[in-house]
C-alpha positions as CSV (number, residue, x, y, z in Angstrom):
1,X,131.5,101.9,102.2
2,X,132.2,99.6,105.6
3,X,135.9,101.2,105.6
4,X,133.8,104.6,106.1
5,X,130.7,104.0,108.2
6,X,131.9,101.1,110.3
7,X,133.3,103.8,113.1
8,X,129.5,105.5,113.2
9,X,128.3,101.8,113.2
10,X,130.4,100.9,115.9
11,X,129.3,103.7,118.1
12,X,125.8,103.3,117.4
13,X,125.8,99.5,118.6
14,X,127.3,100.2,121.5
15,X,125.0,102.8,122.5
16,X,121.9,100.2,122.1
17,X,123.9,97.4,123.2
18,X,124.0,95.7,120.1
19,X,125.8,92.6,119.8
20,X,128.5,91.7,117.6
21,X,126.6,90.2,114.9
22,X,124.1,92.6,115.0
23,X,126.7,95.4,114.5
24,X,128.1,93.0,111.4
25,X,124.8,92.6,109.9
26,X,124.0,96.7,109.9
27,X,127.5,97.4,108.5
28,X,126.8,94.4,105.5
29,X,123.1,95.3,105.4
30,X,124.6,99.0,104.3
31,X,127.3,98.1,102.2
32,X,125.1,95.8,100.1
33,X,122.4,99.1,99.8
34,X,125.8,101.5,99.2
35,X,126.1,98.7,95.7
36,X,122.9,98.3,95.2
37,X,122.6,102.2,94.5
38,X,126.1,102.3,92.8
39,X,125.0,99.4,90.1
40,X,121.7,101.1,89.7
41,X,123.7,104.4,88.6
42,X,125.8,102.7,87.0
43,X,122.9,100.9,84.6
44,X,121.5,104.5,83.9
45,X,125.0,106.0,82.8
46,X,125.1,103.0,80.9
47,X,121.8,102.9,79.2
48,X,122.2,106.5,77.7
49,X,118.0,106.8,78.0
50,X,117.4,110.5,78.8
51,X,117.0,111.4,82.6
52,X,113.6,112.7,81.3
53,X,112.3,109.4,79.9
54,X,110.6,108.0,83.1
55,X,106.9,106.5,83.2
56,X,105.1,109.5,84.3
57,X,106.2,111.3,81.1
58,X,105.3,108.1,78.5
59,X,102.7,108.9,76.7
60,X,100.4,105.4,76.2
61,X,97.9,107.5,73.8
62,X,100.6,106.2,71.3
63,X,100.2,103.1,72.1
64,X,98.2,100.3,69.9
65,X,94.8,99.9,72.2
66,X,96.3,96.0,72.6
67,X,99.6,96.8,73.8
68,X,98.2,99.7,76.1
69,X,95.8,97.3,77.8
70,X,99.3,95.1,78.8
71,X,101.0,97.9,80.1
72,X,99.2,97.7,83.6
73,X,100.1,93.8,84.2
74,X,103.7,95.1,83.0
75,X,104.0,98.0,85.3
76,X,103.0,95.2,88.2
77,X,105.4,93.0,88.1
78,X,103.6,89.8,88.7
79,X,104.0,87.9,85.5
80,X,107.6,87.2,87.3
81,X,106.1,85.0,89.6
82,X,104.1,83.4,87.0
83,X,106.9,81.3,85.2
């Protein structure tokens, strides 16, 4: 990713006046989003789950009433933090 962008990058620093490490931290800040995207890809090809299976399209009617009451402190995230 830097090998292609960093001519774009280049330009666009010097046309704010960006310094040097500025310019280096754009380029890495892109190159690490370029992977991040790539791996994420790369997880779904991997996983073999339908494009089709998302969150919007599970149906928590099938759900056990217990397990369906979890599914909101799931969906957020913050049990993470918890531990």
């Amino acid at each position: 990713m830097v090998k292609s962008c960093y001519r774009d990058e280049a330009a666009l620093a010097r046309r704010e006046s960006l310094s040097y490490e500025s310019y280096l931290n754009e380029l890495i800040h892109r190159e690490c989003e370029h992977r991040r995207h790539n791996r994420i890809a790369r997880y779904l090809r991997e996983s073999k789950l339908p494009a089709e299976k998302n969150l919007t399209s599970f149906d928590r009617s099938r759900l056990p009433a217990k397990v369906n009451a979890v599914v909101p402190v799931l969906l957020e995230g913050s049990f993470f933090s918890a531990s």
